[in-house]
SETOR-878029 format. One record per residue: residue number from 1; x, y, z of N, C-alpha, C in turn. Coordinates in Angstrom, 3 decimals. Example, Ala and Ser with C-alpha at 12.3 -4.5 7.8 and 13.67 -1.06 7.14 Angstrom:
! SETOR-878029
> 1, 13.190, -5.690, 7.800, 12.300, -4.500, 7.800, 13.200, -3.300, 7.800
> 2, 12.850, -2.250, 7.080, 13.670, -1.060, 7.140, 12.900, 0.030, 7.870
//
This chain:
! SETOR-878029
> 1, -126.339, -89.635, 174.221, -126.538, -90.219, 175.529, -125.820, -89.421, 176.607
> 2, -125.387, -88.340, 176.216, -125.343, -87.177, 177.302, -125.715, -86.965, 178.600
> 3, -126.755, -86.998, 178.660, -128.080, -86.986, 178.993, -128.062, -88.094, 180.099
> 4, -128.109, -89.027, 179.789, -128.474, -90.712, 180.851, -127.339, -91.526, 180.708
> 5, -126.634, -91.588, 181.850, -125.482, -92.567, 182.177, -126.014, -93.825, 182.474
> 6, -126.075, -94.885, 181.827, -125.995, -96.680, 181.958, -125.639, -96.586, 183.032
> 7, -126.056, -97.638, 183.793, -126.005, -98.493, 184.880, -124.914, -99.336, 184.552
> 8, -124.206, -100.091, 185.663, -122.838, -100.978, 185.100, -123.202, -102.188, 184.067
> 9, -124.119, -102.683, 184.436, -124.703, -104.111, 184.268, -125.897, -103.955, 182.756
> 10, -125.745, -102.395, 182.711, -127.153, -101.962, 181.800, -126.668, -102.049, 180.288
> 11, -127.162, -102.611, 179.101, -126.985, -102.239, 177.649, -128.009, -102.024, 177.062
> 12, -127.456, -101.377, 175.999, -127.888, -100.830, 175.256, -128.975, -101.589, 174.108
> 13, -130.034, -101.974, 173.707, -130.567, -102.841, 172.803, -131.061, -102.081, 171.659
> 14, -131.626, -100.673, 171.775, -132.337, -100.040, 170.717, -131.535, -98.765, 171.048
> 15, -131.711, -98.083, 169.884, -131.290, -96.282, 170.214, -131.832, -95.903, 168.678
> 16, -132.419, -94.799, 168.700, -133.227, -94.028, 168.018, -133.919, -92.584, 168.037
> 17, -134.638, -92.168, 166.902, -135.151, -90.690, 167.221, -136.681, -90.915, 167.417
> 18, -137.552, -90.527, 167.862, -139.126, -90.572, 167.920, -139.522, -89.489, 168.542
> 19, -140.953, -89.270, 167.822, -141.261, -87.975, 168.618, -142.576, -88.492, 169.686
> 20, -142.577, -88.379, 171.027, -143.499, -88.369, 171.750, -144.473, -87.736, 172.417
> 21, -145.533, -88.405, 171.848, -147.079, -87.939, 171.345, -147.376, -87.296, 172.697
> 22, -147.012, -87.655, 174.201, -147.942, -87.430, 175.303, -147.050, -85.882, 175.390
> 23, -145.764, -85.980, 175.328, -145.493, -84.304, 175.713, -144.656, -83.749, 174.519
> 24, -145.220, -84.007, 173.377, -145.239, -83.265, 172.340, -143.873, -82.625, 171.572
> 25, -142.976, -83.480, 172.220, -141.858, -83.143, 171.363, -140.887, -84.391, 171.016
> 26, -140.117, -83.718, 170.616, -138.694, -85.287, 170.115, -138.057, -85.827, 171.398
> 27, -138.206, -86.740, 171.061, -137.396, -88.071, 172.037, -136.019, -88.433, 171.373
> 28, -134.709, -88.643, 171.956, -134.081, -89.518, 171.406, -134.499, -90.989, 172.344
> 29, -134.357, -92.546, 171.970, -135.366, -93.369, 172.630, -134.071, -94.025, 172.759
> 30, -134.062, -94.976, 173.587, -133.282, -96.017, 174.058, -133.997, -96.986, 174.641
> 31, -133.797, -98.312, 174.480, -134.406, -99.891, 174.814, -132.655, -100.204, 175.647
> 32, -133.206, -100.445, 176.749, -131.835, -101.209, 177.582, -132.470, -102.112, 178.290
> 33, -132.055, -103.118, 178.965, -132.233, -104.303, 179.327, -132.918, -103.682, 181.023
> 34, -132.820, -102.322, 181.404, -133.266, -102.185, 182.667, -134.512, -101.403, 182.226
> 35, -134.206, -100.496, 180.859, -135.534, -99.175, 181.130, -135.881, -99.099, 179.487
> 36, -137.242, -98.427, 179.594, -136.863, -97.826, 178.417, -136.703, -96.333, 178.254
> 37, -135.721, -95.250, 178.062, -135.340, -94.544, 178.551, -135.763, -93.364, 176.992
> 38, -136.293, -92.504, 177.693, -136.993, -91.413, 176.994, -135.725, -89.897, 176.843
> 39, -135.486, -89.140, 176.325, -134.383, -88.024, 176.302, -135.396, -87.302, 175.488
> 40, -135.925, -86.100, 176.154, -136.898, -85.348, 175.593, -136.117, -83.866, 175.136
> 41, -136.423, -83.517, 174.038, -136.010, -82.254, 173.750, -136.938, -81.004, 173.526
> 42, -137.501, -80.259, 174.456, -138.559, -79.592, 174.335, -137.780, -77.915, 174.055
> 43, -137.834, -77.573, 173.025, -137.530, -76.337, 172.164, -138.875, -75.025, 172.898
> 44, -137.829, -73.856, 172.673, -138.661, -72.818, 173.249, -137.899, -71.960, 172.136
> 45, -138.751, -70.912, 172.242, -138.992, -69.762, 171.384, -137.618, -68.974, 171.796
> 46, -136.691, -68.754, 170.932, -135.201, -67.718, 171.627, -134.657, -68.263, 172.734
> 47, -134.789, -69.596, 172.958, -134.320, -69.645, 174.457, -133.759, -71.427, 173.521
> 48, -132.470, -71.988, 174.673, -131.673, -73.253, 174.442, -133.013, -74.353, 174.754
> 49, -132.860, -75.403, 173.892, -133.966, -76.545, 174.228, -133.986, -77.178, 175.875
> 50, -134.709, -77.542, 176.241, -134.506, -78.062, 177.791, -134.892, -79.407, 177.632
> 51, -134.151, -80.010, 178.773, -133.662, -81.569, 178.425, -134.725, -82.683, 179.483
> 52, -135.000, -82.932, 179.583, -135.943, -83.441, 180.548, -135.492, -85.892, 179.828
> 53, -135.330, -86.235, 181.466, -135.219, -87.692, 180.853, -136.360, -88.464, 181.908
> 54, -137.137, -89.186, 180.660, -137.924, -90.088, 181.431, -137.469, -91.682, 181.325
> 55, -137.502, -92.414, 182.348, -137.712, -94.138, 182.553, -138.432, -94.852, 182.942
> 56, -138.598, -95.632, 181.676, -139.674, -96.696, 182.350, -139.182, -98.026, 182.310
> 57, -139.410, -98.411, 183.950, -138.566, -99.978, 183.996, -138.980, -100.687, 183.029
> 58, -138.164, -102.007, 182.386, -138.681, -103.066, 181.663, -139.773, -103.960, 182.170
> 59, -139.029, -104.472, 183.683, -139.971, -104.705, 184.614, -140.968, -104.561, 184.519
> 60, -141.648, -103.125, 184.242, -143.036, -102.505, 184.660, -143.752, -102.312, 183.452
> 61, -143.080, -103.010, 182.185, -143.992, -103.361, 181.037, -145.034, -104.812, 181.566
> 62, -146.196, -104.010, 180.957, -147.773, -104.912, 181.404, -147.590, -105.774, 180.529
> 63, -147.988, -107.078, 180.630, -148.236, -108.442, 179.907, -149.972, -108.451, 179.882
> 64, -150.334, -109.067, 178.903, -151.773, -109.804, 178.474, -151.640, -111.191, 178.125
> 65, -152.010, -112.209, 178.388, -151.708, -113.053, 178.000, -150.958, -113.476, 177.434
> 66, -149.428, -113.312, 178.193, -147.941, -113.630, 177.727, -147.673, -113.214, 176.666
> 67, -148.624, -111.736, 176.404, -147.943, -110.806, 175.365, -147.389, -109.279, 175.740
> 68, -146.218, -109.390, 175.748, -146.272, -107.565, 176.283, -146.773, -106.628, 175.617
> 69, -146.802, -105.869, 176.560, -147.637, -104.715, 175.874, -147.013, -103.927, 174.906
> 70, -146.467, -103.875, 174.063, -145.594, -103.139, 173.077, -146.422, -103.395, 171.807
> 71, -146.850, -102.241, 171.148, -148.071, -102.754, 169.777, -147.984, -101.570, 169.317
> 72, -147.338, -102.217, 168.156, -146.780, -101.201, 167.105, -148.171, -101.362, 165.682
> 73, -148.633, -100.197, 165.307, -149.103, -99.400, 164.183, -148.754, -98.842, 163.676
> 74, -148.555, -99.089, 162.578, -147.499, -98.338, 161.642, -146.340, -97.625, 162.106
> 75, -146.289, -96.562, 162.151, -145.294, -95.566, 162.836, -145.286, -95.274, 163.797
> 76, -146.077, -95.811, 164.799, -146.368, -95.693, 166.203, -146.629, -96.600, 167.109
> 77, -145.982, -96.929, 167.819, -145.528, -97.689, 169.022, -146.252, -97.478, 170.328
> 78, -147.316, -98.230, 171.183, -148.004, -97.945, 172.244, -147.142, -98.573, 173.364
> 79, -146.638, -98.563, 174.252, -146.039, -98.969, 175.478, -146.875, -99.206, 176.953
> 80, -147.281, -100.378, 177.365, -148.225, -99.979, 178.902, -147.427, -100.296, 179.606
> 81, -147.401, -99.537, 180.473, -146.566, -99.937, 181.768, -147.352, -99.370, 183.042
> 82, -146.725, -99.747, 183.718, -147.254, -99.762, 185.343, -147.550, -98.178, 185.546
> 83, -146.469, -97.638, 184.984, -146.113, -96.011, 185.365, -147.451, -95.354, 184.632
> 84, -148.081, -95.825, 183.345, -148.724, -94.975, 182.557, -148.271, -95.389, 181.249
> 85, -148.753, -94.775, 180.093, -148.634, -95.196, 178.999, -147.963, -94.446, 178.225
> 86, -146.906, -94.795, 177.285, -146.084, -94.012, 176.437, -146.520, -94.532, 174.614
> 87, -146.410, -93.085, 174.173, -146.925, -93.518, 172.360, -146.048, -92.613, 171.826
> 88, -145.034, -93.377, 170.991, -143.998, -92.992, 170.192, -143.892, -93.030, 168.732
> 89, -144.338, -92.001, 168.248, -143.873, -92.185, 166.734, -142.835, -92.162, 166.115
> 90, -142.185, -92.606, 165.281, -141.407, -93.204, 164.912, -141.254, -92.658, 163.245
> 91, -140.106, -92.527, 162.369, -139.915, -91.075, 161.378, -140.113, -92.332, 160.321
> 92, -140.702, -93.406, 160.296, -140.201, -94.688, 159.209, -141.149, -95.798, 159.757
> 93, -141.963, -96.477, 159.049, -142.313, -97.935, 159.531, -140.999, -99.194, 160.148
> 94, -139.909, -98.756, 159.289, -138.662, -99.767, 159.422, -137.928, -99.407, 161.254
> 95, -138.279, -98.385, 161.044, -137.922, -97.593, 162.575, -138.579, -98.459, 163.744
> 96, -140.017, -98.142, 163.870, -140.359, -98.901, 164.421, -140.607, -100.084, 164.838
> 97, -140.638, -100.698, 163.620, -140.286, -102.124, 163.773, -138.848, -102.410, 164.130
> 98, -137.688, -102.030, 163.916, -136.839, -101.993, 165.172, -136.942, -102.319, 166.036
> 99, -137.458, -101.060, 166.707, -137.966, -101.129, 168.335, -138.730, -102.198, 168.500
> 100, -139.803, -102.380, 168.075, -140.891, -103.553, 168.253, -140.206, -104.521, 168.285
> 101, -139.101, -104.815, 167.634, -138.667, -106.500, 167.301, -137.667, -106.315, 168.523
> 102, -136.644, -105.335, 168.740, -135.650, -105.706, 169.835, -137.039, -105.293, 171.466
> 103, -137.476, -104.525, 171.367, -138.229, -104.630, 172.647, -139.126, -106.594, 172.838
> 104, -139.410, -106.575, 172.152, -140.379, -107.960, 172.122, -139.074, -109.174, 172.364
> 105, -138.432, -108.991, 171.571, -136.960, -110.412, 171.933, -136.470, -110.326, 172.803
> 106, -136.507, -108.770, 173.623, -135.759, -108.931, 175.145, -136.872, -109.128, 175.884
> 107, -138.031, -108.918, 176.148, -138.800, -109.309, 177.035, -139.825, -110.666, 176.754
> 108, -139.720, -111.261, 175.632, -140.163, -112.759, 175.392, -138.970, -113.713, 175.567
> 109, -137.954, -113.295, 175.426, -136.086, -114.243, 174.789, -136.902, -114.508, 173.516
> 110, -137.502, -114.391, 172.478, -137.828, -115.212, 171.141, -137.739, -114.459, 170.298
> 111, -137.079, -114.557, 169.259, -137.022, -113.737, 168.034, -138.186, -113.521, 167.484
> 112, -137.865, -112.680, 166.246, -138.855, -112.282, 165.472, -139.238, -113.884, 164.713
> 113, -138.352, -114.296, 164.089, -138.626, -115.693, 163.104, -139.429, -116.435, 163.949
> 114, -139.031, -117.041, 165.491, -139.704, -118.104, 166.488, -141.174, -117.647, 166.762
> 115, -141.109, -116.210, 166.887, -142.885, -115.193, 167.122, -143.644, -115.868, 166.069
> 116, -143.170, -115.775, 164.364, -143.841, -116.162, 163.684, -143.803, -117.763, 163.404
> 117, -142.994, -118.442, 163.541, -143.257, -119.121, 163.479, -144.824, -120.347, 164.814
> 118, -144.666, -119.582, 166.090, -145.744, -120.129, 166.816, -147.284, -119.397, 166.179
> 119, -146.664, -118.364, 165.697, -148.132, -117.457, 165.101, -148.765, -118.692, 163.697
> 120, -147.913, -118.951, 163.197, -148.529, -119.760, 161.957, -148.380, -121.602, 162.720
> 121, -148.359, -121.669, 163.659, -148.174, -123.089, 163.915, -149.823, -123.198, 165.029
> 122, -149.884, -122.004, 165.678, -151.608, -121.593, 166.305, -152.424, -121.485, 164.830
> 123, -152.517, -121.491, 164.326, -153.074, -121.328, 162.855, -153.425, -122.380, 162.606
> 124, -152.582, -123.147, 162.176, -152.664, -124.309, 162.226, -152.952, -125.306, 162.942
> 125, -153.082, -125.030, 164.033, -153.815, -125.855, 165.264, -155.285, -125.716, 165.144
> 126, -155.407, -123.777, 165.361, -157.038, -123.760, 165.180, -157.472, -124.451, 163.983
> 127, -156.977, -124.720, 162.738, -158.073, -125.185, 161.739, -157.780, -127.084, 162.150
> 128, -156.978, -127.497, 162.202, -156.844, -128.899, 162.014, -157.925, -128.952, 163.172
> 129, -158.000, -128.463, 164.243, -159.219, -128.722, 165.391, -160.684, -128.266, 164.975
> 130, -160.551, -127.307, 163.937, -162.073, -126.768, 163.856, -162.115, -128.346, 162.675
> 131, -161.303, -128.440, 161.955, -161.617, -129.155, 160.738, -161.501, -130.959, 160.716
> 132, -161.117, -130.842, 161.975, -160.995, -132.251, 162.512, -159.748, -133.086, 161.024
> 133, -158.638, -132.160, 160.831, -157.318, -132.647, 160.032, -156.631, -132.665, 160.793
> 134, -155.251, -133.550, 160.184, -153.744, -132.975, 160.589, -153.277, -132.653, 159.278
> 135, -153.415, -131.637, 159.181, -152.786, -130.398, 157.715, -151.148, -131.385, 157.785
> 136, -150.318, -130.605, 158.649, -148.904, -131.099, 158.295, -148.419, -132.860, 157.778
> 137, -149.261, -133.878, 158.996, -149.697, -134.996, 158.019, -149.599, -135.294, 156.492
> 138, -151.006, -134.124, 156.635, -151.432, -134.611, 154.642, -149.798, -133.957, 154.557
> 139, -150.108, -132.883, 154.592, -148.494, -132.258, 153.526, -147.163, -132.943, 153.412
> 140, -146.950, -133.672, 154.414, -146.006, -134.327, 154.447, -145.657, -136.032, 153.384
> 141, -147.453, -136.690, 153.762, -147.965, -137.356, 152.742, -147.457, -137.141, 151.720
> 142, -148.396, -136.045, 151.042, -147.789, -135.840, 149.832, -147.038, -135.318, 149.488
> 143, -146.044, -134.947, 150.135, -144.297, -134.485, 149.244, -143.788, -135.927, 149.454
> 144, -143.741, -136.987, 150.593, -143.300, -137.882, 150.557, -143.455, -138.301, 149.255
> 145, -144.709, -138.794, 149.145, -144.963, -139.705, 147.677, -144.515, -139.262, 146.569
> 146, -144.723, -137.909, 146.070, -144.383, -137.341, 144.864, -143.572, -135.860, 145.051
> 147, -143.057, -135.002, 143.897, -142.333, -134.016, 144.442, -143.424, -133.094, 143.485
> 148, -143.263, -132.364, 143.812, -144.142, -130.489, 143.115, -144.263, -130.652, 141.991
> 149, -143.402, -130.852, 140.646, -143.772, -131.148, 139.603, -144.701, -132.049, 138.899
> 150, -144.230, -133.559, 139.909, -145.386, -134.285, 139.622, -146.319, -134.427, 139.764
> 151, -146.689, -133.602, 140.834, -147.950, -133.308, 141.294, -148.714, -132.427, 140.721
> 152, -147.534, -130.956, 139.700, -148.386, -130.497, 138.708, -148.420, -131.261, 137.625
> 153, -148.232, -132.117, 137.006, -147.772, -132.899, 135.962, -149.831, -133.851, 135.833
> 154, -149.813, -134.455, 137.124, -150.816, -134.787, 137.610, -152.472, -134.316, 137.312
> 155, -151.928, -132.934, 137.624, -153.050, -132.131, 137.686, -153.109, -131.464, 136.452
> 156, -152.472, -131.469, 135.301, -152.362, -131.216, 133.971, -153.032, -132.505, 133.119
> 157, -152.755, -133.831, 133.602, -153.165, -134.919, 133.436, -155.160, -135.054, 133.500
> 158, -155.401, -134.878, 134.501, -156.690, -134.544, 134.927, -157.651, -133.552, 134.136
> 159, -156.905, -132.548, 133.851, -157.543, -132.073, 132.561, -157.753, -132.446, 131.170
> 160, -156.364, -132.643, 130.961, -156.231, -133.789, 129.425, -157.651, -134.127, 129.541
> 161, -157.798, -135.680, 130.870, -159.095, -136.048, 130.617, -160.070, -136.288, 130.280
> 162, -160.605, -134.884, 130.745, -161.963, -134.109, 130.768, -162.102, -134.591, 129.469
> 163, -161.364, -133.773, 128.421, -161.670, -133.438, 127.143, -162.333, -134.840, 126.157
//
């Protein structure tokens, strides 16, 4: 961090290596609560690398329907912002998801666990409405009444049956 002096008020959330796709060389990357801050290292032939730093406000990350724009594929990370668009690859899937999870919790406040958990609770909305249920209801139903075993116990029963 040589390179880019923090702001007083500014921290640090992500720091990492990625190489960026639009000008073709290594990034060291930083996620701070003001930017997301690019440190480009563009290498020349016999000659010292030259340092070039780009920022892009947090601010000026684009939303879609109260989703920011941050959409990670595998090893690569798309960014929209106001300024133009940044695509960062990333040396690891675990890498990126990093970034993805601390960029997304500072600009939603919601963790990764709360993301998924509204992701599987919309899930569950769409079918109980297409299917005219309340899923959690039944489920609740039946753990009330009986516990997991007996319920396989049950269904072992049912076969007996048949026979």
């Amino acid at each position: 961090m040589e390179h880019y002096q923090l702001q007083e008020q500014e921290v640090v959330l992500y720091k990492g290596e990625a190489r960026c796709v639009e000008r073709r060389c290594q990034a060291e990357v930083l996620f701070t609560n003001f930017a997301v801050v690019l440190i480009l290292k563009k290498r020349k032939l016999f000659a010292k690398a030259e340092i070039f730093v780009e920022t892009y406000p947090t601010d000026g990350i684009k939303f879609y329907k109260d989703k920011p724009q941050v959409i990670r594929k595998g090893i690569t990370v798309e960014i929209y912002t106001k300024n133009g668009e940044v695509t960062l690859e990333f040396f690891g899937s675990r890498e990126a998801k990093r970034f993805e999870n601390a960029a997304l919790e500072y600009l939603t406040d919601k963790g990764a666990l709360q993301r998924g958990l509204e992701k599987v609770k919309g899930t569950i909305d769409c079918v109980d409405n297409t299917m005219g249920i309340n899923t959690v209801g039944v489920v609740k139903d039946v753990a009330s009444k009986k516990t997991g075993l007996a319920l396989l116990g049950d269904v072992k029963n049912l076969f007996k049956r048949k026979k």
